[in-house]
C-alpha positions in Angstrom: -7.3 -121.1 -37.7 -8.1 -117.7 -38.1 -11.8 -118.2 -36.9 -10.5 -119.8 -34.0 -7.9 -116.8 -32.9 -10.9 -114.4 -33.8 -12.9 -116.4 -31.5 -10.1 -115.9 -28.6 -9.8 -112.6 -29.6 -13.2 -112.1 -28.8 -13.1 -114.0 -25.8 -10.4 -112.2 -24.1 -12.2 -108.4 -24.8 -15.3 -109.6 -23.1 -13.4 -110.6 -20.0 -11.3 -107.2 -20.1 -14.7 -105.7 -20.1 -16.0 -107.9 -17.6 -13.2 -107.3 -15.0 -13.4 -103.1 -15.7 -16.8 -102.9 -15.6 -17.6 -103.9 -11.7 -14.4 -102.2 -10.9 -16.1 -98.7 -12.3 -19.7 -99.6 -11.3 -18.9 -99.7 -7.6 -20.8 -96.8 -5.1 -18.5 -94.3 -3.9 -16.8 -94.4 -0.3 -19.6 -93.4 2.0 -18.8 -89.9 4.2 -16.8 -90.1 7.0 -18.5 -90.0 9.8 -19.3 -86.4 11.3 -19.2 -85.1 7.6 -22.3 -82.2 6.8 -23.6 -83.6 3.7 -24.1 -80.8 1.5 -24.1 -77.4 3.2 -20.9 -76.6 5.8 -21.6 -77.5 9.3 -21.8 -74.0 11.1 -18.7 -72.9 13.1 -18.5 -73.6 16.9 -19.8 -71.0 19.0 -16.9 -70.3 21.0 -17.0 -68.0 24.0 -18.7 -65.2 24.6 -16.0 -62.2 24.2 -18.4 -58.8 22.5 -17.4 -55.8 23.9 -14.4 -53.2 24.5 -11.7 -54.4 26.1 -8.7 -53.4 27.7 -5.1 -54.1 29.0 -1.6 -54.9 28.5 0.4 -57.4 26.5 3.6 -58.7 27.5 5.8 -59.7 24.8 8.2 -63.0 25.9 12.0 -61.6 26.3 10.4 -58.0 27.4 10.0 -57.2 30.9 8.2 -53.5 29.5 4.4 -54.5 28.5 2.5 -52.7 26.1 -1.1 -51.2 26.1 -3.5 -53.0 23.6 -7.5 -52.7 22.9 -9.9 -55.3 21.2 -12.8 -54.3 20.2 -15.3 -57.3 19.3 -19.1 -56.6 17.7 -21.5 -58.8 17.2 -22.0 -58.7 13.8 -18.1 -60.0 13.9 -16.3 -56.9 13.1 -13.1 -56.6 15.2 -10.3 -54.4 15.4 -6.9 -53.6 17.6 -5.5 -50.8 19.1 -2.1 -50.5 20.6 -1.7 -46.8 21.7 1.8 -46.7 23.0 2.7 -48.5 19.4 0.9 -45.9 17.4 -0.8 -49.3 15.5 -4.3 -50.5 14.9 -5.5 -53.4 12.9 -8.5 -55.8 11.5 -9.4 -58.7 13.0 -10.5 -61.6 10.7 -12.1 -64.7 12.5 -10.9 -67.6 11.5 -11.9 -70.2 13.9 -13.3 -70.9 17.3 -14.0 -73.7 19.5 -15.8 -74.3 22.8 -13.3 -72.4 24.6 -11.0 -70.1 22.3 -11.7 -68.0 19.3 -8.5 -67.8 16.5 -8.3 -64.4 14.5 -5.6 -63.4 12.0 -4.8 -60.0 12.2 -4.0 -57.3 9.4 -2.1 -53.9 10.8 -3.3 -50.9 9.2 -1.6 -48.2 11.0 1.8 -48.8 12.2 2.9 -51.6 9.9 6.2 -52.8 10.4 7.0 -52.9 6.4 6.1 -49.6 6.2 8.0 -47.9 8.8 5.6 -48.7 12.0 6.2 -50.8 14.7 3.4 -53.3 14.4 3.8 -56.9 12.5 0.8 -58.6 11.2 0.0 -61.6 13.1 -2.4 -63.8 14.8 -4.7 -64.0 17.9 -6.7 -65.9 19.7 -8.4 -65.1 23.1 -10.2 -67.3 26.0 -12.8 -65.8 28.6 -12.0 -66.2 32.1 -14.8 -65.2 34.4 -14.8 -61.2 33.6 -12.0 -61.5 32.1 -10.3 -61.9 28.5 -6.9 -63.9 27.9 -4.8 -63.0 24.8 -2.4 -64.8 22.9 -0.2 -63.2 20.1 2.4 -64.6 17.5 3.5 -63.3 14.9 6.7 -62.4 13.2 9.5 -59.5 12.6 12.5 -59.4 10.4 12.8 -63.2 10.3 12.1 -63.0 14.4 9.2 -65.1 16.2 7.4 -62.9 18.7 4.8 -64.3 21.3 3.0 -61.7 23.7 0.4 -62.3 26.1 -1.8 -60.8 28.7 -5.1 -60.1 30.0 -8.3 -57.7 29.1 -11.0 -56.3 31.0 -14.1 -54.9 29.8 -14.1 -51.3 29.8 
């Protein structure tokens, strides 16, 4: 009787091993489609914006805009300037598609948790024709702020 349990016993292991062993040995999911297969695809282009520009932002809830400079190089450096604020910032590009490029943006004169006037916050700009179209958001003392406007080249 024990022969014959031993037997089962047996029996039953191989089919465990059996049933894992395709589960295990299948290929992995194949990529999704669109997925770079090793290195990162490289970021979309995005528009055209290099150069020195200039203008005013309006903030939503303000009817007194505010004088702000961008200053975009090709090798991707970019920085901010609002002279009535006494601020300036960096510019760190974080995205871009066809038509917009997305920055966050780091105050480094003129912070707000340091006395200033300026919150850190977020960018992103569109060219239209000649011109540059800015949107801000960021937050203040638990506030939401939006500005906008447009830039020309100077």
């Amino acid at each position: 009787m024990y022969k014959h349990l031993g037997y089962c016993g047996v029996a039953l292991l191989l089919a465990m091993v059996a049933a894992i062993v395709p589960a295990t040995a299948q290929p992995k999911d194949p990529p999704l489609a669109g997925t770079p297969k090793g290195k990162k695809a490289p970021p979309a282009a995005g528009p055209d914006i290099v150069g020195d520009w200039t203008g005013e932002l309006t903030q939503v809830g303000s009817s007194n805009p505010y004088k702000f400079e961008l200053a975009l190089t090709t090798r991707g450096a970019a920085e901010t300037r609002y002279p009535g604020l006494d601020c300036m910032g960096k510019l760190t590009r974080v995205g871009s598609s066809k038509s917009y490029v997305f920055f966050v943006e780091v105050i480094t004169k003129g912070q707000a948790d340091k006395g200033g006037r300026c919150p850190d916050g977020t960018i992103t700009v569109a060219r239209q024709g000649n011109d540059l179209a800015v949107g801000w958001f960021g937050s203040i003392q638990e506030t939401t702020v939006v500005a906008y406007g447009t830039l020309k080249k100077k």
